[in-house]
C-alpha positions as CSV (number, residue, x, y, z in Angstrom):
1,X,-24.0,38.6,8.2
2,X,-22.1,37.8,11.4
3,X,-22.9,34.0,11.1
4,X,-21.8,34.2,7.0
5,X,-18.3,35.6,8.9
6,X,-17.9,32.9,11.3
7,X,-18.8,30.0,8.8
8,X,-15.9,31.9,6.5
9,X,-14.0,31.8,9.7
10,X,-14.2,28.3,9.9
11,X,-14.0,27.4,6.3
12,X,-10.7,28.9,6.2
13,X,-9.6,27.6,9.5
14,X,-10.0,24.0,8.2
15,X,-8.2,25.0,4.5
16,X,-5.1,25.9,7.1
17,X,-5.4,23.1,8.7
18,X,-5.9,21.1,5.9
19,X,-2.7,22.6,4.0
20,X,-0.7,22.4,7.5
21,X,-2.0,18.6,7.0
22,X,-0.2,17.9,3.6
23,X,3.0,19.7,5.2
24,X,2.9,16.9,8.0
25,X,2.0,14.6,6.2
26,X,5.1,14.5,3.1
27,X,7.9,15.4,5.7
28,X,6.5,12.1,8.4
29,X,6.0,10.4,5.3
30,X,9.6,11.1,3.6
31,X,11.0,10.6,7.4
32,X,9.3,7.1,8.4
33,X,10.0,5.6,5.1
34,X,13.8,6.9,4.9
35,X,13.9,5.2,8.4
36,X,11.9,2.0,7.9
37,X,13.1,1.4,4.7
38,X,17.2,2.3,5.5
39,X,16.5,-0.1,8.5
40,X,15.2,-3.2,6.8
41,X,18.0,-3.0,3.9
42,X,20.9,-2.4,6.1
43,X,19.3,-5.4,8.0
44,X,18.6,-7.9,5.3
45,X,21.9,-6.8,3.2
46,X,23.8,-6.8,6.2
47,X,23.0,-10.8,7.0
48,X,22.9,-11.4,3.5
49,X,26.5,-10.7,2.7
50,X,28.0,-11.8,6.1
51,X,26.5,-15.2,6.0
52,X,27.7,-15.5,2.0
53,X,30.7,-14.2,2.7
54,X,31.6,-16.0,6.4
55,X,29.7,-18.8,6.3
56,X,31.9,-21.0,5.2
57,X,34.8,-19.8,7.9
58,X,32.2,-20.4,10.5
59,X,31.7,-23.6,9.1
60,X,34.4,-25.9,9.2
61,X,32.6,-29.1,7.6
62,X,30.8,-26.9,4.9
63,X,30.9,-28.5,1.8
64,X,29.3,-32.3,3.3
65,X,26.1,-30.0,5.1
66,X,23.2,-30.0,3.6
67,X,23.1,-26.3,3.0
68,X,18.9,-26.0,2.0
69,X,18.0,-24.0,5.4
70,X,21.2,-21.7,4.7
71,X,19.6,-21.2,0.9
72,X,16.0,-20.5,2.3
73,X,17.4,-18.0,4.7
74,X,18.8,-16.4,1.9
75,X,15.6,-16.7,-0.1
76,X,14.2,-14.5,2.9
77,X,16.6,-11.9,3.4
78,X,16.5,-11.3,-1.0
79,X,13.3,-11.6,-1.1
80,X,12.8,-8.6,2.1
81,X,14.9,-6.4,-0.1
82,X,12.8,-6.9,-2.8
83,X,9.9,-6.3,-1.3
84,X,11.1,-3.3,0.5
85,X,11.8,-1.7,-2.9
86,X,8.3,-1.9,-4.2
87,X,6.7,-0.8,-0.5
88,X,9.0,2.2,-1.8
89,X,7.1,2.8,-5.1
90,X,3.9,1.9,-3.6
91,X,4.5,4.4,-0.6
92,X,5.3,6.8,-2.8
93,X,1.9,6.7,-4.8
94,X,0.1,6.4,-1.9
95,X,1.2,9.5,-0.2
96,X,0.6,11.5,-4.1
97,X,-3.0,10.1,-3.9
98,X,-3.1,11.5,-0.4
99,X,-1.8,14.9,-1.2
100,X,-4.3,15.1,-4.3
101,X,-7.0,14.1,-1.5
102,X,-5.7,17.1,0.5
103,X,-5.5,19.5,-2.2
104,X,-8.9,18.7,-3.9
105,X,-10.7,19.3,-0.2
106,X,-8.9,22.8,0.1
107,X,-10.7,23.3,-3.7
108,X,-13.8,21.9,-2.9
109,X,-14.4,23.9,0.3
110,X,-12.9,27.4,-1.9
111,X,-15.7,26.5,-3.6
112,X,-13.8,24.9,-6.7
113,X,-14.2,22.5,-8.8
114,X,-12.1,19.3,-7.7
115,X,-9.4,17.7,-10.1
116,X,-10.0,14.1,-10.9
117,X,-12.8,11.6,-9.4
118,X,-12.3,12.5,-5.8
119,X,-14.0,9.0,-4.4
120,X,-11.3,7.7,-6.9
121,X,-9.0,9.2,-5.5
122,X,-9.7,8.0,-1.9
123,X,-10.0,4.6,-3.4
124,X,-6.8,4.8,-4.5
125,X,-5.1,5.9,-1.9
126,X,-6.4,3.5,0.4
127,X,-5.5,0.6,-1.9
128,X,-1.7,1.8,-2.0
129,X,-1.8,2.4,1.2
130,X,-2.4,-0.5,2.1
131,X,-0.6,-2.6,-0.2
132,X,3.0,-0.7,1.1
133,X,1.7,-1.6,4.8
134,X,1.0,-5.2,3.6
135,X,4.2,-5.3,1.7
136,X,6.8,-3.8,4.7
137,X,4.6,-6.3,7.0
138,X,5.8,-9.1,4.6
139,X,9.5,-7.4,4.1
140,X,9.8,-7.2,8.1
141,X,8.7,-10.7,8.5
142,X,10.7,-11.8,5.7
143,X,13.9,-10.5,7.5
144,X,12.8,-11.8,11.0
145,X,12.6,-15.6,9.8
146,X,15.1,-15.2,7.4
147,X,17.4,-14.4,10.4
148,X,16.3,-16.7,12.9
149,X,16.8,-19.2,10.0
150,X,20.6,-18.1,9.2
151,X,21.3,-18.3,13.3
152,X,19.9,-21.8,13.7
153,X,21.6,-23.3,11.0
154,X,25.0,-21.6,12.0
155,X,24.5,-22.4,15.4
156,X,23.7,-26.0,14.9
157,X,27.0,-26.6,12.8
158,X,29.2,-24.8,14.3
């Protein structure tokens, strides 16, 4: 009987910790991408518009350079934009999978049955997971060269 208590005990001990866990887990999520994402834009759209828009006050010689490194670094900084939009939907899914992970355990230890193919589930998440990390390493990178680029071909016509 008293070991029956304490296994409850525990049982409903990880459910609170489980539901504290999807709490956490969409405010840090809603937070870091806000952040992330709001950073990267601002970044790329930032660079994007002042070098269109400047460049060819910088520039004095502009129309007889061969502009192709100015083109690529704008290739870049579109492209991080981009990608940063779909990290957004992917991030999104990922952390909907990871709340239906979260609720499914709570059911599952309540003794319920879960909804949906919980090793699908997982899989799922993980794979969107992934994917948004693999995308917002590609966005970040996109903007990092896509700058450098921009700076060294300003720099060496100016």
């Amino acid at each position: 009987m008293i070991k029956e208590k304490q296994d409850i005990q525990i049982n409903e001990r990880y459910i609170e910790k489980l539901e504290k866990h999807i709490e956490k887990s969409e405010e840090a999520s809603k937070y870091s991408i806000e952040r992330f994402d709001l950073l990267l834009i601002s970044l790329s759209t930032t660079a994007l518009v002042l070098s269109i828009g400047f460049v060819k006050d910088l520039i004095p010689n502009f129309k007889e350079l061969d502009t192709s490194c100015l083109k690529f670094s704008w290739l870049l900084l579109t492209s991080s934009l981009i990608l940063n939009l779909i990290s957004q939907v992917s991030g999104y899914f990922a952390n909907e999978k990871s709340i239906k992970v979260a609720r499914n355990s709570i059911r599952l230890e309540r003794g319920k049955v879960a909804q949906g193919n919980q090793k699908s589930i997982k899989r799922q998440e993980r794979i969107l997971s992934k994917t948004t990390m693999i995308l917002n390493a590609i966005c970040l990178l996109s903007l990092i060269i896509g700058t450098i680029i921009l700076i060294i071909f300003i720099s060496s016509n100016i």
